[in-house]
C-alpha positions, 0 to 999 in steps of 0.5 A: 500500500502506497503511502496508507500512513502519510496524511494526503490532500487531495492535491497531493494524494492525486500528485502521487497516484495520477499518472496518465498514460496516453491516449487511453488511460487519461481520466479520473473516476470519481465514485460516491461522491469521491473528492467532490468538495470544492478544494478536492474538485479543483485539484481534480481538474488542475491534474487534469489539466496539467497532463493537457487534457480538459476536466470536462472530458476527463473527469468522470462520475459515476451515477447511481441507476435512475430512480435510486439513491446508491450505486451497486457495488456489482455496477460498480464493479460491472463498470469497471471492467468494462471501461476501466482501462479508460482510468489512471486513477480511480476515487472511492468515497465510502458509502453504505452498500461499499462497506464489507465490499472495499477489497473487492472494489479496490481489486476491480479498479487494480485488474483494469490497472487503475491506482486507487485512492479512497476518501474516508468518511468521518466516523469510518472505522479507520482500519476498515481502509487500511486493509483493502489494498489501496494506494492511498487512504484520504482521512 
């Protein structure tokens, strides 16, 4: 795990994980909410924008299926399989149907050769994070 005991912004957990890899693997999937304060979300678009590309190209969220308030693990999971190689980096924000399922979602982000980097929620146990075997843990 990639630096799972440094306290990372996002500006600089993005600085570690981000590596695109031209022509395909150039984005940022943003999951559950993942980095969506407004300093996270600058710091998002001013990766992006520093390995040319446009954050409105670039910079993807996943939706929940219409008429519901969660993502599915499984859709998740479904999504990235199939789109995954599109992604350098993949953001994980814990939600309710995630928790127990981290390493899974964290080893289906790694099979389409993404870094991943999952934001903790305040109230999250924090050992809950520490053993799914992800690049870099924001608290």
């Amino acid at each position: 795990m990639m630096g799972a005991c440094v306290m990372h912004t996002a500006q600089s957990a993005l600085a570690r994980a981000y590596a695109p890899e031209p022509k395909i693997r150039v984005g940022i999937l943003l999951i559950a909410d993942a980095l969506s304060d407004p300093g996270s979300m600058s710091a998002v678009d001013t990766a992006l924008m520093a390995a040319g590309h446009t954050p409105l190209r670039r910079r993807a969220r996943l939706q929940t299926r219409a008429g519901e308030n969660a993502l599915r693990v499984a859709d998740v999971i479904a999504f990235l399989t199939l789109y995954g190689h599109e992604y350098a980096v993949v953001a994980f924000r814990t939600w309710p149907a995630a928790h127990g399922h981290e390493a899974e979602l964290t080893a289906a982000a790694k099979r389409a050769g993404c870094r991943t980097i999952w934001e903790q929620r305040p109230g999250d146990p924090a050992t809950a994070l520490d053993a799914v075997g992800g690049d870099i843990i924001l608290r």
